[in-house]
Biopython code that builds the backbone (N, CA, C, O; Angstrom):
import numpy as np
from Bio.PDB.StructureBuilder import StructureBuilder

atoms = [
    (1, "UNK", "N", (0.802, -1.201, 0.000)),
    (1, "UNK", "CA", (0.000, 0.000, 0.000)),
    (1, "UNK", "C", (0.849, 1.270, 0.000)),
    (1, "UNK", "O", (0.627, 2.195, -0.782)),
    (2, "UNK", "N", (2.150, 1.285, 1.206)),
    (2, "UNK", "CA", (2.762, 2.667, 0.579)),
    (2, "UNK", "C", (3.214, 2.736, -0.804)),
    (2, "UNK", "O", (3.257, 3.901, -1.199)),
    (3, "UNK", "N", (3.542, 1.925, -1.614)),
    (3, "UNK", "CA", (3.646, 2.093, -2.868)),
    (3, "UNK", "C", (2.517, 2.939, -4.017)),
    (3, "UNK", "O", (2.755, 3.778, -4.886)),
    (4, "UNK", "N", (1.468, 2.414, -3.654)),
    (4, "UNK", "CA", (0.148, 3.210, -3.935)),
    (4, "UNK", "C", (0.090, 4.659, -3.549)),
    (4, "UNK", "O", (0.012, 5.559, -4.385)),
    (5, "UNK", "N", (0.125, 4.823, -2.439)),
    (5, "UNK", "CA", (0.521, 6.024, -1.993)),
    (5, "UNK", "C", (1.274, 6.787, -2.311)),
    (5, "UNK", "O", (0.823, 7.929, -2.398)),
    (6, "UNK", "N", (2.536, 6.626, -2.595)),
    (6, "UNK", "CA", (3.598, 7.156, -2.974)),
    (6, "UNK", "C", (3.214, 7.386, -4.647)),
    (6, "UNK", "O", (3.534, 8.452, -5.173)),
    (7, "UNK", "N", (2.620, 6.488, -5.316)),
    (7, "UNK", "CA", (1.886, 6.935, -6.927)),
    (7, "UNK", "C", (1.411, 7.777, -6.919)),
    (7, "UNK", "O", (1.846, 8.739, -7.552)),
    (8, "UNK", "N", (-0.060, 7.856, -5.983)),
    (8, "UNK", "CA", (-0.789, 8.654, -5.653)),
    (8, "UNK", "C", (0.049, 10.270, -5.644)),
    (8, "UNK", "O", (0.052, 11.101, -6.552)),
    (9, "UNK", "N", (0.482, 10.320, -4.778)),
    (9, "UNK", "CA", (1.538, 11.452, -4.530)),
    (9, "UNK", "C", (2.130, 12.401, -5.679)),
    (9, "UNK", "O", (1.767, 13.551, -5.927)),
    (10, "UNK", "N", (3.127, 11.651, -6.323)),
    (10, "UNK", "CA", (3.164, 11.793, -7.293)),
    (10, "UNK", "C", (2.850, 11.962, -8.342)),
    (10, "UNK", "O", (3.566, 12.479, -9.199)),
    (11, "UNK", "N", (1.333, 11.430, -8.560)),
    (11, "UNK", "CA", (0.750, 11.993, -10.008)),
    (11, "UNK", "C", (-0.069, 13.195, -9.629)),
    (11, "UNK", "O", (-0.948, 13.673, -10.345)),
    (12, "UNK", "N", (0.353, 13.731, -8.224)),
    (12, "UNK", "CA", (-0.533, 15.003, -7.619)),
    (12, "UNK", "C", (0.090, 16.624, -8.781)),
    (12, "UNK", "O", (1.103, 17.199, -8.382)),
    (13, "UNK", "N", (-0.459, 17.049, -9.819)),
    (13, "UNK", "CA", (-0.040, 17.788, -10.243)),
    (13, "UNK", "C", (-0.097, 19.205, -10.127)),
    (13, "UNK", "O", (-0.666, 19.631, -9.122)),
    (14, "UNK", "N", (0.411, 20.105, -11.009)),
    (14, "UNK", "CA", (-0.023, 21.538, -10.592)),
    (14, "UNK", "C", (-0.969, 21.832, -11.705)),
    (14, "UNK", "O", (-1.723, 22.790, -11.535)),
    (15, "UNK", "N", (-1.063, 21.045, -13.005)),
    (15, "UNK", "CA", (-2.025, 21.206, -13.643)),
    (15, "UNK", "C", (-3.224, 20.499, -13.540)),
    (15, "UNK", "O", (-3.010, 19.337, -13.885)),
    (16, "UNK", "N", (-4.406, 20.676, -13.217)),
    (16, "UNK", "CA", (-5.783, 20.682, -13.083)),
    (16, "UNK", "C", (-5.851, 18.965, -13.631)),
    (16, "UNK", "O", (-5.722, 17.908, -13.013)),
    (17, "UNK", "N", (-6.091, 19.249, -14.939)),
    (17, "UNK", "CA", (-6.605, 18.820, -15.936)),
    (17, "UNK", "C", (-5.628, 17.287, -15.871)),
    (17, "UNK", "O", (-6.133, 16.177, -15.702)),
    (18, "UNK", "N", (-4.460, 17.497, -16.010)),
    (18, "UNK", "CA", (-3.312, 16.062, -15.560)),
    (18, "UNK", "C", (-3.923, 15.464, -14.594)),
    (18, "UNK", "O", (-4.784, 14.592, -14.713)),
    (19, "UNK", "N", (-3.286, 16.135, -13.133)),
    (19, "UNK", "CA", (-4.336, 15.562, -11.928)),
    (19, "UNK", "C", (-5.165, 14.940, -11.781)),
    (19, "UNK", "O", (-5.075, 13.852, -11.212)),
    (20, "UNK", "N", (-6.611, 15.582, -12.399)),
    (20, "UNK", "CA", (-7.834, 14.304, -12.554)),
    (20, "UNK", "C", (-7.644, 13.098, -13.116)),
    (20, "UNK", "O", (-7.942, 12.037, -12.567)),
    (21, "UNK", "N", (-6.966, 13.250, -14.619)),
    (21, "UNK", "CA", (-6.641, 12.280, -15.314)),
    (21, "UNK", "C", (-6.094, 11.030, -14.933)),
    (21, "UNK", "O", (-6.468, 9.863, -15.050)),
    (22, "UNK", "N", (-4.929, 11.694, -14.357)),
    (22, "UNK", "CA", (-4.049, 10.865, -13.352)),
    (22, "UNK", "C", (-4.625, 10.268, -12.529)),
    (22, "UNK", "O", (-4.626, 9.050, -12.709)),
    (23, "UNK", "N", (-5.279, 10.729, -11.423)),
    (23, "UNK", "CA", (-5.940, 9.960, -10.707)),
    (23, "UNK", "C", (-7.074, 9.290, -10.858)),
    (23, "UNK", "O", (-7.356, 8.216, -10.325)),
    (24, "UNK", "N", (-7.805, 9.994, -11.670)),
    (24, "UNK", "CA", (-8.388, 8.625, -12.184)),
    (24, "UNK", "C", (-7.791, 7.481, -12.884)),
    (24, "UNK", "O", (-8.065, 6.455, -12.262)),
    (25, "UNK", "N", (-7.146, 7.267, -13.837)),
    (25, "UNK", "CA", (-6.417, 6.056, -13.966)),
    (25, "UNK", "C", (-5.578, 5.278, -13.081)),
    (25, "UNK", "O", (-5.158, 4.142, -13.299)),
    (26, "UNK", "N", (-5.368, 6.021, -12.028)),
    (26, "UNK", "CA", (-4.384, 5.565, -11.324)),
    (26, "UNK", "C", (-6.144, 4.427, -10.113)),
    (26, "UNK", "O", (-6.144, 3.240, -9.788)),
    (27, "UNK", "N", (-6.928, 5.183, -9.919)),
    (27, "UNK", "CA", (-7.935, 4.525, -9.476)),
    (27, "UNK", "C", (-8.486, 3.393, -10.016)),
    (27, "UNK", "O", (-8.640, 2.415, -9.284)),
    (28, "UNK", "N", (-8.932, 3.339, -11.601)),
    (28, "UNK", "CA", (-9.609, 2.460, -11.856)),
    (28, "UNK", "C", (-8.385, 1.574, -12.834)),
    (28, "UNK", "O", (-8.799, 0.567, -13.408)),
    (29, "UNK", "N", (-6.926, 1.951, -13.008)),
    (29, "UNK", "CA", (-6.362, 0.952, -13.457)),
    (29, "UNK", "C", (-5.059, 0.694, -12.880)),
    (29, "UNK", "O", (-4.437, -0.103, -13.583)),
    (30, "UNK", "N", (-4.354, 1.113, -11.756)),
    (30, "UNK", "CA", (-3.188, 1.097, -11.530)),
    (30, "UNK", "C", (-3.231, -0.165, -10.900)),
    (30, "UNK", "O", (-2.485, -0.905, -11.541)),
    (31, "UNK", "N", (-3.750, -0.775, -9.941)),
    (31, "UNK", "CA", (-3.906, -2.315, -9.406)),
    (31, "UNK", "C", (-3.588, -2.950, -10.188)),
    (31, "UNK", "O", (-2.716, -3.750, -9.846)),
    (32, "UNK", "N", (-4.027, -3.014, -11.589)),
    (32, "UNK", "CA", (-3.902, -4.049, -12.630)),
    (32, "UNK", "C", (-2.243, -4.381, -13.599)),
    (32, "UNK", "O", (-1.733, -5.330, -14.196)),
    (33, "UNK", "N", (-1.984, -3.322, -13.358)),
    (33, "UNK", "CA", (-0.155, -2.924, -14.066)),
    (33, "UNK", "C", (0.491, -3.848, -13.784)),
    (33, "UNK", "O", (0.677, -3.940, -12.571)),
    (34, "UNK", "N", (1.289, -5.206, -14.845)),
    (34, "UNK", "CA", (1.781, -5.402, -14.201)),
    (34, "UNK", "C", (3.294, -4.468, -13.491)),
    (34, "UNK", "O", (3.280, -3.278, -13.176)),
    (35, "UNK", "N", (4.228, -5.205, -13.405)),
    (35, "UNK", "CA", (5.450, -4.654, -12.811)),
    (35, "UNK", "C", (6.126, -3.386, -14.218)),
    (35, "UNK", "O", (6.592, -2.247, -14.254)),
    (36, "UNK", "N", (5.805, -4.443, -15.135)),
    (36, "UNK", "CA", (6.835, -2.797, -16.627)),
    (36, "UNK", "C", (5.847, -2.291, -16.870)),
    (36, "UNK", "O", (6.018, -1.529, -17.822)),
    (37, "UNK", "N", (4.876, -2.288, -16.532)),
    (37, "UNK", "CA", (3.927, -1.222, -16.724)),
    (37, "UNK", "C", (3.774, -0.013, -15.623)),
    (37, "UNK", "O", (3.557, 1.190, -15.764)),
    (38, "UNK", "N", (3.920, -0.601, -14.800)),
    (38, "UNK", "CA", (4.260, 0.482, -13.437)),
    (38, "UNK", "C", (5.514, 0.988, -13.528)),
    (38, "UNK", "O", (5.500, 2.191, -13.266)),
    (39, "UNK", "N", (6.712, 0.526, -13.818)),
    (39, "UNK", "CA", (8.055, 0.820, -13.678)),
    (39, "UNK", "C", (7.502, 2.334, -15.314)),
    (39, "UNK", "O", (7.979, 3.469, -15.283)),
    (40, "UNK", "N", (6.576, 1.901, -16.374)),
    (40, "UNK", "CA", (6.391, 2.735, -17.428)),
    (40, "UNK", "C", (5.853, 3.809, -17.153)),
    (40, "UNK", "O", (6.259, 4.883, -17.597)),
    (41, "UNK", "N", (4.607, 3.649, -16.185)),
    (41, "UNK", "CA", (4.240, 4.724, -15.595)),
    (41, "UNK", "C", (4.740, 6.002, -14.604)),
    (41, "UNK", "O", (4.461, 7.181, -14.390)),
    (42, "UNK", "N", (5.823, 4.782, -14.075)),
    (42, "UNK", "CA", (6.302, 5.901, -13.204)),
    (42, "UNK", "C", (7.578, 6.840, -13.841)),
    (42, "UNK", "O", (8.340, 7.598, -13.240)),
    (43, "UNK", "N", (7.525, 6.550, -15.059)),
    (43, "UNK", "CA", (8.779, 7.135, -16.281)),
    (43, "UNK", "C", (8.364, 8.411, -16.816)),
    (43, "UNK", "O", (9.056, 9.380, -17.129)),
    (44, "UNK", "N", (6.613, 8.177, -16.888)),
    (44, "UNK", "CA", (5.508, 9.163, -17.039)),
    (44, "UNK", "C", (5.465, 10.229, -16.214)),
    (44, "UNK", "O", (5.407, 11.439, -16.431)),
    (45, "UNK", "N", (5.501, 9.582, -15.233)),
    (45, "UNK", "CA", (5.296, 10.947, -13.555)),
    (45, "UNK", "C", (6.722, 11.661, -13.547)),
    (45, "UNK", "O", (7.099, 12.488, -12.718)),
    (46, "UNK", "N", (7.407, 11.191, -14.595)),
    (46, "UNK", "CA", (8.665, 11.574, -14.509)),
    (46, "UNK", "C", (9.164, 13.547, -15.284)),
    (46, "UNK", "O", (9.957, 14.434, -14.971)),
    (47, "UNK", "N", (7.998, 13.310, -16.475)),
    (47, "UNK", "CA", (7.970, 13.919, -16.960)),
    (47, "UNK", "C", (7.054, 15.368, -17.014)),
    (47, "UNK", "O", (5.848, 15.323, -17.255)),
    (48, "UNK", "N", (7.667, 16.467, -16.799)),
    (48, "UNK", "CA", (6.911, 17.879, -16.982)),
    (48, "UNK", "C", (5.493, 18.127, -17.114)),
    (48, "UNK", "O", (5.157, 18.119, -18.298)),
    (49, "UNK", "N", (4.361, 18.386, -16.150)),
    (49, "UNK", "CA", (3.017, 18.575, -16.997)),
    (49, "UNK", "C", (3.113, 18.728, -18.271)),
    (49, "UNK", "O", (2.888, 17.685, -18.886)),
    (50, "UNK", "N", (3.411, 19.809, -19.037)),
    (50, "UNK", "CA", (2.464, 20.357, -20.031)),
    (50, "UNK", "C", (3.568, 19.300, -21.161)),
    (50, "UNK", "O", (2.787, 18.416, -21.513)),
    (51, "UNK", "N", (4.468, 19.105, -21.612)),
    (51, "UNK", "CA", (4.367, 18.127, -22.364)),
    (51, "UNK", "C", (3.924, 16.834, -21.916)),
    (51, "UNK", "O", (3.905, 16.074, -22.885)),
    (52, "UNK", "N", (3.641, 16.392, -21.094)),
    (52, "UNK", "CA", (2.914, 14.823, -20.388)),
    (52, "UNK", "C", (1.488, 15.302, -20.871)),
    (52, "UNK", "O", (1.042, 14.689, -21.841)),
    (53, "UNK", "N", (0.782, 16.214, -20.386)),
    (53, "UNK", "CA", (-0.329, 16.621, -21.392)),
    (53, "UNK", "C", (-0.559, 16.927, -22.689)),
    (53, "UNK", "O", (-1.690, 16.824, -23.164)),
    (54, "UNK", "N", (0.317, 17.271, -23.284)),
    (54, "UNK", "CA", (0.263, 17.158, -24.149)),
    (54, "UNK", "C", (0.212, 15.841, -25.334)),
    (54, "UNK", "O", (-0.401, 15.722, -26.394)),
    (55, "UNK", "N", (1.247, 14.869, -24.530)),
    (55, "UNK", "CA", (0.918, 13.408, -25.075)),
    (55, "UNK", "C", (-0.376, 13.364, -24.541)),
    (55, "UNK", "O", (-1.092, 14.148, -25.164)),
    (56, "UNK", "N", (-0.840, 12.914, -23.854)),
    (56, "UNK", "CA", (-2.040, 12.441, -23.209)),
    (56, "UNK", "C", (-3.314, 13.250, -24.455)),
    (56, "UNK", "O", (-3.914, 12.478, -25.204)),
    (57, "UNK", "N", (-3.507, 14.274, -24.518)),
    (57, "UNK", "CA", (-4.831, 14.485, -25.686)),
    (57, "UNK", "C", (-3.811, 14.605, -26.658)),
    (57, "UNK", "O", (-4.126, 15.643, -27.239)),
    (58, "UNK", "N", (-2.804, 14.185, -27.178)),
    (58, "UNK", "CA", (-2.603, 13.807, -28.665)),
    (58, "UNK", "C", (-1.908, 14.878, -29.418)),
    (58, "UNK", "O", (-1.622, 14.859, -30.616)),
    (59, "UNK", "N", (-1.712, 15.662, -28.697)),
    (59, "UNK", "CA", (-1.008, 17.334, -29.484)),
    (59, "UNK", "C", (0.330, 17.227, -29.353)),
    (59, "UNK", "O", (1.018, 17.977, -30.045)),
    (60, "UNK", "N", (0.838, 16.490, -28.648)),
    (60, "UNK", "CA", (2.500, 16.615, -28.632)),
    (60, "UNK", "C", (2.921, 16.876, -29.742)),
    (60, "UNK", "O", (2.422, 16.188, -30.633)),
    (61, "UNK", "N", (4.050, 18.006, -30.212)),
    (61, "UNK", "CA", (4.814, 18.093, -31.054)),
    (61, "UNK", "C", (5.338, 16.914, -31.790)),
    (61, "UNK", "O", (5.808, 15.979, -31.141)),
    (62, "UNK", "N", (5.301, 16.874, -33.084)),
    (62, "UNK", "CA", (6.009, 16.078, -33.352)),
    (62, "UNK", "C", (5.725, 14.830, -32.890)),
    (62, "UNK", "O", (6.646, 14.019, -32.991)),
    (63, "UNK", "N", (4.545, 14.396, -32.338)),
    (63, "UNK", "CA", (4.318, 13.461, -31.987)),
    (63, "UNK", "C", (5.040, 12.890, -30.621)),
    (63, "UNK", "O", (5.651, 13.634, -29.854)),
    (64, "UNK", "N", (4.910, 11.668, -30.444)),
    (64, "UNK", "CA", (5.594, 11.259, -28.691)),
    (64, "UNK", "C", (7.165, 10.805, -28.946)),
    (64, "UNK", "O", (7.655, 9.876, -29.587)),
    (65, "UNK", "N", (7.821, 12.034, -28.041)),
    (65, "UNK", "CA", (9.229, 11.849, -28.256)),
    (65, "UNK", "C", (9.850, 10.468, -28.142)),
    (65, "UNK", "O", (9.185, 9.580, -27.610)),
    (66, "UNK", "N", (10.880, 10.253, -28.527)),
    (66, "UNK", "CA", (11.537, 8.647, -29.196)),
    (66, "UNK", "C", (11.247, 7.964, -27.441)),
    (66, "UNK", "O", (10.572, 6.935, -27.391)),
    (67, "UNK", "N", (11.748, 8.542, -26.140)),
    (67, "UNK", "CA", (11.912, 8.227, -25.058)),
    (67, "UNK", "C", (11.236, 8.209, -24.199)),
    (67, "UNK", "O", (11.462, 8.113, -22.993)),
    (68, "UNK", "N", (9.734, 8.364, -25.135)),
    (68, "UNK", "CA", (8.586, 7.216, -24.440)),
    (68, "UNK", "C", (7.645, 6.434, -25.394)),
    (68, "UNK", "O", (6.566, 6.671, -25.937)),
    (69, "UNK", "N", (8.621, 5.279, -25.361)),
    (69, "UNK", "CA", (8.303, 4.048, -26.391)),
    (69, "UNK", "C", (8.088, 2.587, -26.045)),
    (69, "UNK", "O", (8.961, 2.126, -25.310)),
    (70, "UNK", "N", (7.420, 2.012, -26.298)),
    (70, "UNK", "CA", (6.624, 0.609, -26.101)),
    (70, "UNK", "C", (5.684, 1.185, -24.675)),
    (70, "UNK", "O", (4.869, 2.102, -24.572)),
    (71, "UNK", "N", (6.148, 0.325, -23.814)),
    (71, "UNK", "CA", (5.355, 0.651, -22.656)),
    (71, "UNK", "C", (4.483, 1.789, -22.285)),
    (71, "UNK", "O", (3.261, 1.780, -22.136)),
    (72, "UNK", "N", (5.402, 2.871, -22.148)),
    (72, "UNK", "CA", (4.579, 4.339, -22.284)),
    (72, "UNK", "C", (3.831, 4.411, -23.064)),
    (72, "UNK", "O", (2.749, 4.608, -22.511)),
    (73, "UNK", "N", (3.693, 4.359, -24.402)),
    (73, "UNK", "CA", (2.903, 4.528, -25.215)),
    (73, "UNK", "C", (1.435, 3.646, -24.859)),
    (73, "UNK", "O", (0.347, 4.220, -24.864)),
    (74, "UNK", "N", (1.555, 2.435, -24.608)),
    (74, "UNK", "CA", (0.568, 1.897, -24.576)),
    (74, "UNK", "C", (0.060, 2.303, -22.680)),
    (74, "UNK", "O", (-0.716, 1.469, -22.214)),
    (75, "UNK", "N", (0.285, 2.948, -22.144)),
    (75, "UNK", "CA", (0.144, 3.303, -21.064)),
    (75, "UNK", "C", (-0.708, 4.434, -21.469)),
    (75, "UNK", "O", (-1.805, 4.736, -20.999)),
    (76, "UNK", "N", (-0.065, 5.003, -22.387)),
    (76, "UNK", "CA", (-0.685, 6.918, -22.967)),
    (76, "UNK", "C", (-2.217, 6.397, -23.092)),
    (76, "UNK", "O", (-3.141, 6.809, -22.390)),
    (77, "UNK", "N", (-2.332, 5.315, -24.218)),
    (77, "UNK", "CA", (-3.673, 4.721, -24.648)),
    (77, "UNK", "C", (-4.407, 4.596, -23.398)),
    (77, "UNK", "O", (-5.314, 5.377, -23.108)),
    (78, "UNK", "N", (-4.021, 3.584, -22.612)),
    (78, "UNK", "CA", (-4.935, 3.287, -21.561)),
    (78, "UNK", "C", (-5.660, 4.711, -20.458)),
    (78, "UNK", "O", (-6.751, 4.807, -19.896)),
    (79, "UNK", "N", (-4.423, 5.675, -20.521)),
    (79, "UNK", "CA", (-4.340, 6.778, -19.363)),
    (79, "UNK", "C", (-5.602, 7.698, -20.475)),
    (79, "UNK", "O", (-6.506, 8.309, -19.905)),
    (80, "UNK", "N", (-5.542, 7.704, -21.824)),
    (80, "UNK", "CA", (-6.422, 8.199, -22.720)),
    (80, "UNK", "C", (-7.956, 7.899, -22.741)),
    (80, "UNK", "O", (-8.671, 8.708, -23.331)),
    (81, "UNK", "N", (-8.490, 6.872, -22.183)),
    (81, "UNK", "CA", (-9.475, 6.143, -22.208)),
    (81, "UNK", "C", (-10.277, 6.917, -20.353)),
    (81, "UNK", "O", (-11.486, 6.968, -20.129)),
    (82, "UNK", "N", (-9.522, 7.240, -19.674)),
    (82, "UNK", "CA", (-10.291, 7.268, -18.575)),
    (82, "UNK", "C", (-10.983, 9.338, -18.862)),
    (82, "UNK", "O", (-11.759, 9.847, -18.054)),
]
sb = StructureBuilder()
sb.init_structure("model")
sb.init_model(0)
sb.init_chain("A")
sb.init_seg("    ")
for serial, (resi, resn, name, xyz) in enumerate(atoms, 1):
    if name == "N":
        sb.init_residue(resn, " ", resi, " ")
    sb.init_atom(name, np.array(xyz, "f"), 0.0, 1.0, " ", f" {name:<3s}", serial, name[0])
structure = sb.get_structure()
């Protein structure tokens, strides 16, 4: 459970709009991750709001930089859906 917590924490943002997102996925799908999917996600929390939002509704420049690939990406999808 502190692990959860400590997600939690972390996907606490300063942008609004991330935040919800975040936590909602992190609610109705983070239990399910396995282990490289969590280790992917947390590569995610790694990264700056406004380009992390920006992947997330699809506007990123140039599309999703080279150095979030396989995992992330299919993480973006899932985090896209909530």
């Amino acid at each position: 459970m502190k692990n959860l917590e400590r997600i939690r924490w972390r996907a606490r943002r300063g942008l609004l709009e991330l935040d919800i997102v975040l936590g909602r996925f992190i609610e109705a799908h983070y239990a399910q991750l396995d282990d490289a999917e969590k280790k992917a996600f947390e590569t995610l929390l790694d990264m700056p709001d406004n380009p992390l939002w920006d992947m997330i509704v699809g506007r990123a420049e140039r599309g999703v930089p080279e150095a979030v690939q396989g995992e992330q990406q299919a993480l973006l999808e899932k985090i896209r859906t909530v």
